[in-house]
C-alpha positions in Angstrom: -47.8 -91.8 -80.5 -50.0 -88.4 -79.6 -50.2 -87.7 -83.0 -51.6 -91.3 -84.6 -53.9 -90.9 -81.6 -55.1 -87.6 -82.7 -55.5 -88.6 -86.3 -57.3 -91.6 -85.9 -59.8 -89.3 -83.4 -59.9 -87.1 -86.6 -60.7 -90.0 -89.3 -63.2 -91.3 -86.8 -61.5 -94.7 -87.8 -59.0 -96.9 -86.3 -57.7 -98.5 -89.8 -54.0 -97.6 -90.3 -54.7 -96.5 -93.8 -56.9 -93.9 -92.8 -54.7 -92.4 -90.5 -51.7 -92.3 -93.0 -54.3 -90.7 -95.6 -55.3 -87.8 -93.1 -51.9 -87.4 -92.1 -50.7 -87.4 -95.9 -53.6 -85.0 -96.5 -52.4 -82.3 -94.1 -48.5 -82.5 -95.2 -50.0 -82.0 -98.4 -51.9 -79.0 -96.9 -48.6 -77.5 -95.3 -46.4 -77.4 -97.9 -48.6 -76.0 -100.1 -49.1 -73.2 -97.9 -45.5 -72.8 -97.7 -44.9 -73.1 -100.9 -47.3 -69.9 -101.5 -45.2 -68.2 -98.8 -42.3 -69.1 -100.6 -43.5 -67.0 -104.0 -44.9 -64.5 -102.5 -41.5 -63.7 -100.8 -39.9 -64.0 -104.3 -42.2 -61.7 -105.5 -41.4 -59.2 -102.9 -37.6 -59.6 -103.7 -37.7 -59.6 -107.1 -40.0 -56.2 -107.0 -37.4 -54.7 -105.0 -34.3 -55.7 -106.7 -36.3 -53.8 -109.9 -37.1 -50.6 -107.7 -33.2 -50.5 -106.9 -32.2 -50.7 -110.2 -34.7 -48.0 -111.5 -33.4 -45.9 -108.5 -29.9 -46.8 -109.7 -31.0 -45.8 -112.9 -32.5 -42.4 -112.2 -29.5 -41.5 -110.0 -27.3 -42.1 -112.9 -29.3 -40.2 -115.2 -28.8 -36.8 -112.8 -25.7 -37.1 -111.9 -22.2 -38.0 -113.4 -20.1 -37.2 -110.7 -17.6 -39.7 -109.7 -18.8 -40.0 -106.1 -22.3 -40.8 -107.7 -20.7 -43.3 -110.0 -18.9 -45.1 -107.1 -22.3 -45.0 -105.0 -23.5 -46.7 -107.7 -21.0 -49.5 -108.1 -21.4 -50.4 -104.6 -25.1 -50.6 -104.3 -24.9 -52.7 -107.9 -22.3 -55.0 -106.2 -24.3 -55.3 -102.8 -27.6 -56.4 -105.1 -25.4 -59.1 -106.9 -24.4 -60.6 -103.6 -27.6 -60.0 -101.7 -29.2 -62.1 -104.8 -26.3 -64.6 -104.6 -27.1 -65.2 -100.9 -31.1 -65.4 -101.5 -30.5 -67.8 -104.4 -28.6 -70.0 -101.4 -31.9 -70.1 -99.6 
């Protein structure tokens, strides 16, 4: 009750219209700051997923041992199901 209080001070009306329209207006305003969040964090991930793979990548290229090679499977494996459990989110 607080809250239609507090958006009715805000409209400077008491019409129940008005209040639903402020109170639409700042849900609006929420998610779409969470929504930029949200990419952002997507962004980051994806930019590191693509740093580990170049690293993966470059260790390859210098080394064939098969401690190296095994390294590498694991960390390829561990991206596929950090990504699988991001995807989830």
């Amino acid at each position: 009750m607080a809250c239609i209080k507090e958006i009715a001070k805000d409209a400077k009306l008491i019409r129940i219209e008005d209040q639903l329209l402020v109170l639409i207006k700042r849900q609006v305003e929420t998610e779409l700051v969470l929504e930029e969040k949200f990419q952002d964090l997507c962004e980051e991930v994806s930019n590191f997923v693509k740093e580990s793979e170049d690293m993966v990548k470059e260790v390859e290229r210098l080394s064939c041992k098969d401690a190296v090679k095994e390294t590498i499977r694991l960390l390829r494996r561990g991206q596929k199901r950090d990504l699988y459990k991001m995807t989830r989110l």
